[in-house]
Structures are given as structure tokens and as C-alpha cells.
C-alpha positions in Angstrom: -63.2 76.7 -13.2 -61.0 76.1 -16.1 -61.8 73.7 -18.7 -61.3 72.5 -22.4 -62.4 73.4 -25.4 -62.1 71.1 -28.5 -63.2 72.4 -32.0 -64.3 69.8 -34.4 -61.3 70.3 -36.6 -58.9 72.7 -34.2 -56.8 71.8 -31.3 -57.6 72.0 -27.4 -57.6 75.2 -26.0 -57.6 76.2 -22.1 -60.5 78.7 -20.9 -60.6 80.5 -18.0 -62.8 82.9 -16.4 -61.4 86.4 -15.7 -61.9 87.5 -12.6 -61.8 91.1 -13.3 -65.3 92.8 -14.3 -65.9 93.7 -18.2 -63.0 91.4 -19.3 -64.0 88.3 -21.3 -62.7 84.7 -20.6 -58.9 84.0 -21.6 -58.1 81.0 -24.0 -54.4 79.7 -23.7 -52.8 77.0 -25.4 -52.6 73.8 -23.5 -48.4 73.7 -24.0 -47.0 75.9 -21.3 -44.2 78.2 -22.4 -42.4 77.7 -19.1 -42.3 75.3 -16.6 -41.0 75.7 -12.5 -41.1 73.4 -10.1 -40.7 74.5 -6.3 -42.5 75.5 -3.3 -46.1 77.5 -2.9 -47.1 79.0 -0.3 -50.3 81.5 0.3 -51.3 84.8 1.4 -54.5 86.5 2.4 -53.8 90.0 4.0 -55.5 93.1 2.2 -52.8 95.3 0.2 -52.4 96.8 -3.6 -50.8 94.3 -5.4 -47.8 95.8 -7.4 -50.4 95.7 -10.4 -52.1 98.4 -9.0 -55.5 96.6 -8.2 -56.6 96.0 -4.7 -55.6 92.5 -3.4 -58.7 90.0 -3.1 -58.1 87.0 -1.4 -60.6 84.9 -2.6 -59.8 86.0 -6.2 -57.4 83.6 -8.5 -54.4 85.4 -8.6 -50.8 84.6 -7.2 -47.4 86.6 -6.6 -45.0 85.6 -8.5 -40.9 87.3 -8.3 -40.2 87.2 -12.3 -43.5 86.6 -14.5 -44.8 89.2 -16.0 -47.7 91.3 -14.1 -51.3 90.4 -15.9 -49.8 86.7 -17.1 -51.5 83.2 -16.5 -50.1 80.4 -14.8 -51.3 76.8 -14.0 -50.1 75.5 -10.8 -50.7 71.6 -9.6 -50.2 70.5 -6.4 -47.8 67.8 -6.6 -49.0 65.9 -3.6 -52.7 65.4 -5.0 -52.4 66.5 -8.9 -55.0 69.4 -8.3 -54.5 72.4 -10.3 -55.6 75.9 -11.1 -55.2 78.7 -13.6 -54.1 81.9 -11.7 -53.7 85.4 -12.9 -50.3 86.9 -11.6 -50.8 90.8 -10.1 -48.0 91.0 -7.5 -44.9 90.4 -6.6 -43.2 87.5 -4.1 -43.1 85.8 -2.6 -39.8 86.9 -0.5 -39.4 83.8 1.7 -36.0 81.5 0.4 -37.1 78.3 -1.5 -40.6 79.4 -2.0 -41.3 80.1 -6.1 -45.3 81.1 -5.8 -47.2 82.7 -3.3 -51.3 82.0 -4.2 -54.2 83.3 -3.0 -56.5 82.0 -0.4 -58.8 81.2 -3.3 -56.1 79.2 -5.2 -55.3 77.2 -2.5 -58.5 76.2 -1.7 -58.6 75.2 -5.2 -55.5 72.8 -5.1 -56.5 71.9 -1.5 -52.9 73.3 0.0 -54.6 75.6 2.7 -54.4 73.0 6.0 -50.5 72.4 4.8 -49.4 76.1 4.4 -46.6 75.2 2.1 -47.0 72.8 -0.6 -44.3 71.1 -3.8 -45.9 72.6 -7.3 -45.2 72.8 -10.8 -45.8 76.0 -11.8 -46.9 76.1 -15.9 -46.5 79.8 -17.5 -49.3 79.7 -20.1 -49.8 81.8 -23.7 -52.8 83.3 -24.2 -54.4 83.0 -27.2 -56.2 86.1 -28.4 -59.6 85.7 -29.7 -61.4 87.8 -32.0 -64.8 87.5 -31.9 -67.1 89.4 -34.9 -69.6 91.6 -33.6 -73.1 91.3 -34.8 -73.6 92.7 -38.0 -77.0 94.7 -38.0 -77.9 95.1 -42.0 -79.2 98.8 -42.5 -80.9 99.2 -45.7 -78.1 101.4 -47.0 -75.7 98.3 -46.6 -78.8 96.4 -47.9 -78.4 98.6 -51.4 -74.9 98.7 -51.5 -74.7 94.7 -51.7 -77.6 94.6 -54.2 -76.0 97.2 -56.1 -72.7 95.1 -56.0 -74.5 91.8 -57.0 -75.8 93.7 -59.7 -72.9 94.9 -60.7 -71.0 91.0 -60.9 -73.5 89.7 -62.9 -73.3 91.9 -65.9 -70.6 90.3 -67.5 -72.9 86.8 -67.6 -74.7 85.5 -70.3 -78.0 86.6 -71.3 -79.6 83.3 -69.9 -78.3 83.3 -66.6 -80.1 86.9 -66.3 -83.6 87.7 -65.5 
């Protein structure tokens, strides 16, 4: 599920889940660089997607004709305001008049599965790429070397300030 994320002096960020194994969570900024309106439909038979991967149909992923293959897109049902953040790995749809072709797990999400073919706006998200530090273990050699460093700044003070 995809929620918000408000810093106490940053802006609000989108997060979603990945849905891939050993990849973290991606963080996109809440302004869409692109925005669609048309018809969704869904699809759940087993295939490789054009991304390569092996189609899951419970996954959130969609097929979309033009975005890029490993982008992020937020589409709301426009009959009930439900929406989802979907990864795009395929290709499609190739029906006329149809813009989006979701998962069965996507649909679920924005409750579209009973009508088949729903109005959305479809919202092409940037990712935000996050760093994140890794824990710094403090060996004793990097324990020396900062000593030695501190040492070294505080030569030029004056003789009270040392001990």
C-alpha cells in the first residue's frame, strides 16, 4: 500500500513497496510528470512481460504502449477515486481506446475487476532516489586516525585550551 511521508522540514514524498525481491521501497514526488486520462482494462494470463520477468497477476504492475519499462504510475479509478501505484513491465494494451492494461492485483485495488473496463487518470510518477548511509562500524584503526586528526587541529590553539 502506498502512503506519505512528511519530513519535519521536507516536502511529501510517495512510498511504495517494490514488489520485486532484494529491491528497497521507491519514493516519488507527489507531482506526476505526466498525466492520461482514458480507458483501463486488466489482464491475468501467465506470459513474460516484455521486461523480461515472468508475469504475476497478483503483483502491481500494468502494461502500458509508451512508458518506459521499470517506471511508476498512479492510476485512479474515476468512478470511485480509488488509486494505486503500479510498476510498468509490459507492453499494451492493444485494444482501440484502451490506455492501461493492470493487473488483477491492481484492479482489485481500485475495485474495477466486476466492470472489466473502467475511465482512469493515469499519473507517470518520478522517482526520487534515496541514498541511505550504511552503518559505519568504528575499527580501532579509524578510531586512531580521528584521534590522531583531532590532535592534529588543536595544535595551533592556545596553551589554555590544551591539557
Amino acid at each position: 500500500m502506498a502512503g506519505w511521508l512528511a519530513g519535519c522540514a521536507g516536502p511529501r514524498v510517495l512510498v511504495q513497496p517494490d514488489d520485486r525481491p532484494g529491491h528497497p521501497p521507491a519514493v516519488f514526488s507527489p507531482k506526476p510528470v505526466l498525466v492520461q486520462h482514458g480507458k483501463a482494462s486488466f489482464y491475468w494470463e501467465d506470459h513474460r512481460t516484455a521486461s523480461g520477468e515472468r508475469f504475476h497477476a497478483d503483483a502491481l504492475t500494468a502494461a502500458h504502449r509508451k512508458f518506459p519499462l521499470q517506471s511508476w504510475v498512479r492510476v485512479t479509478n474515476e468512478r470511485n477515486g480509488r488509486s494505486v501505484i503500479v510498476r510498468i513491465n509490459d507492453r499494451g494494451p492493444y485494444v482501440g481506446g484502451r490506455i492501461i492494461d493492470l493487473s488483477r492485483g491492481a484492479a482489485r485495488r481500485i475495485d474495477m475487476v466486476a466492470a472489466g473496463i473502467v475511465p482512469v487518470k493515469v499519473e507517470l510518477l518520478r522517482r526520487i532516489d534515496v541514498v541511505e548511509k550504511p552503518n559505519l562500524h568504528i575499527t580501532p584503526k579509524i578510531r586512531a586516525q580521528a584521534l590522531a586528526r583531532l590532535k592534529a587541529s588543536k595544535v595551533g590553539d592556545s596553551p589554555r585550551r590544551r591539557h
